[in-house]
C-alpha positions in Angstrom: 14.0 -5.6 -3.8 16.6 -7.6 -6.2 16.5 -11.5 -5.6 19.8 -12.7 -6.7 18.9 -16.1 -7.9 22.2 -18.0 -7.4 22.0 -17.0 -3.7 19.7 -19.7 -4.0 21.5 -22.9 -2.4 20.2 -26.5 -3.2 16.3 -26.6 -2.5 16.5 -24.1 0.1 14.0 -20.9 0.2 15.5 -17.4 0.8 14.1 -15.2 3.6 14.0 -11.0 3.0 13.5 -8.3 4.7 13.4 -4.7 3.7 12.3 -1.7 4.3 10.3 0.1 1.1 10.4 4.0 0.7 7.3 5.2 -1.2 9.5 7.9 -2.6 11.3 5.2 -4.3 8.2 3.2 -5.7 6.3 6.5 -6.5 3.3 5.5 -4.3 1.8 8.7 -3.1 -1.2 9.6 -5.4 -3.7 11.9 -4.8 -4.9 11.5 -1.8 -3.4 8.6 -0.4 0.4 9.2 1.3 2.7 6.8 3.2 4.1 9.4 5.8 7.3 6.3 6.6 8.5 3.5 4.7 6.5 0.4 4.5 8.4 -3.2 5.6 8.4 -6.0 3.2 9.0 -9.1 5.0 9.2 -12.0 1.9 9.9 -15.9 1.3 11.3 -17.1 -2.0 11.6 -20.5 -3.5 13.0 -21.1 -6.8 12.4 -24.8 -9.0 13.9 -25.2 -12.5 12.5 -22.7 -14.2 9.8 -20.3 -11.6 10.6 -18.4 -9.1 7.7 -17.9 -6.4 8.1 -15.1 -3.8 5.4 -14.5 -0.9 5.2 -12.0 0.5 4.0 -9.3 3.4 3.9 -6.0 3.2 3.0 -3.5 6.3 2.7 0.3 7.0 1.2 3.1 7.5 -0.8 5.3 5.1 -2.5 8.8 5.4 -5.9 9.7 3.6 -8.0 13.1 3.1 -11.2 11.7 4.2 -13.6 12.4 0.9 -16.5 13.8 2.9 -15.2 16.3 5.7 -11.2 16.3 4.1 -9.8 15.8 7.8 -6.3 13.7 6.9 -6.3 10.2 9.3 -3.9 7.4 9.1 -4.8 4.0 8.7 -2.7 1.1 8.9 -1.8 -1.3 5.6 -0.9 -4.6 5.6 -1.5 -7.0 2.2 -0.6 -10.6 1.8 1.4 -11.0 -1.8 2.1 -13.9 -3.9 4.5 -13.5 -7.2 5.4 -15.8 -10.0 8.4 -15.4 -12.4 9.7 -17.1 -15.4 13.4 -17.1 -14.8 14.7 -18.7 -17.8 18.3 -17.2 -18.6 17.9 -14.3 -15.7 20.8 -14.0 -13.1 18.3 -11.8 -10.7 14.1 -10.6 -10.4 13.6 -7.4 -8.9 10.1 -7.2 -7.5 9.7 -3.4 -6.7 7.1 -2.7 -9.3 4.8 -5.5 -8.7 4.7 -4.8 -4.9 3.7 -1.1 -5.8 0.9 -2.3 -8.4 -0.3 -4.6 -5.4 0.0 -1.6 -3.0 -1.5 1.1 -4.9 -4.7 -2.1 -5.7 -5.5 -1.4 -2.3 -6.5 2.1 -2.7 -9.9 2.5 -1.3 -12.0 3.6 -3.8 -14.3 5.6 -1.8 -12.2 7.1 1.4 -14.5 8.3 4.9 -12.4 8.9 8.3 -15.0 6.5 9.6 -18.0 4.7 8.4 -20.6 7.1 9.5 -18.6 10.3 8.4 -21.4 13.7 8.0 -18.7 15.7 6.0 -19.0 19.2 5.8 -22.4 21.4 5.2 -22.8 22.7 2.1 -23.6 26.1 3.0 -21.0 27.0 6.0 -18.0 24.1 5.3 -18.7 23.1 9.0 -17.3 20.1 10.0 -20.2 17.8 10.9 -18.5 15.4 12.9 -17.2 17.8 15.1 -20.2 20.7 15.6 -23.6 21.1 14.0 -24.6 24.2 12.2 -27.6 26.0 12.1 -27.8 26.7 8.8 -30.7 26.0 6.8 -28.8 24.0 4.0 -28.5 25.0 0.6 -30.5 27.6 -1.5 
């Protein structure tokens, strides 16, 4: 997102809306994927010298759950708050700060639920879904 800082007028703040593809902002890693685009909905103000931008950003992201690997989708939203010096600029763009802030709320541990069994060690059956009679690992 480009703010254009003489659309500024007098000491009024700018409202934004736009829609973010994570194509765009490379922000599927591993296993972490946003299957849509993700909205940014934003406020600017501008004094002398700063320009302040808060932000929301909103969508939907797909994990591989770490224990059993079964993919669920989670929703994402993050409150954002950005400061430029904008001495001698005509414009900020703000697309790789709102990825850095995105990709900060990578999990670092990721379970389809809280009480996740993952997958036996001896068969690969799905806990959560069966149990196995195996007698675990040799």
């Amino acid at each position: 997102m480009k703010i254009v800082l003489n659309h500024f007028k007098g000491n009024k703040d700018l409202v934004l809306e736009e829609e973010l593809h994570p194509d765009d902002l490379e922000l599927d890693i591993g296993v972490m994927h946003f299957p849509r685009p993700l909205m940014l909905h934003a406020q600017a103000w501008k004094s002398d010298d700063e320009l302040t931008v808060q932000a929301h950003v909103e969508g939907e992201r797909s994990f591989t759950c770490s224990l059993c690997l079964e993919e669920f989708n989670n929703l994402f939203e993050k409150d954002i708050t950005l400061h430029y010096d904008i001495k001698g600029l005509d414009s900020v763009t703000i697309d790789s700060d709102v990825r850095d802030e995105v990709l900060l709320e990578h999990p670092i541990r990721i379970l389809c639920r809280p009480d996740c069994r993952g997958l036996c060690l001896s068969c690969g059956t799905n806990l959560n879904l069966e149990s196995c009679d195996c007698q675990g690992p040799e």
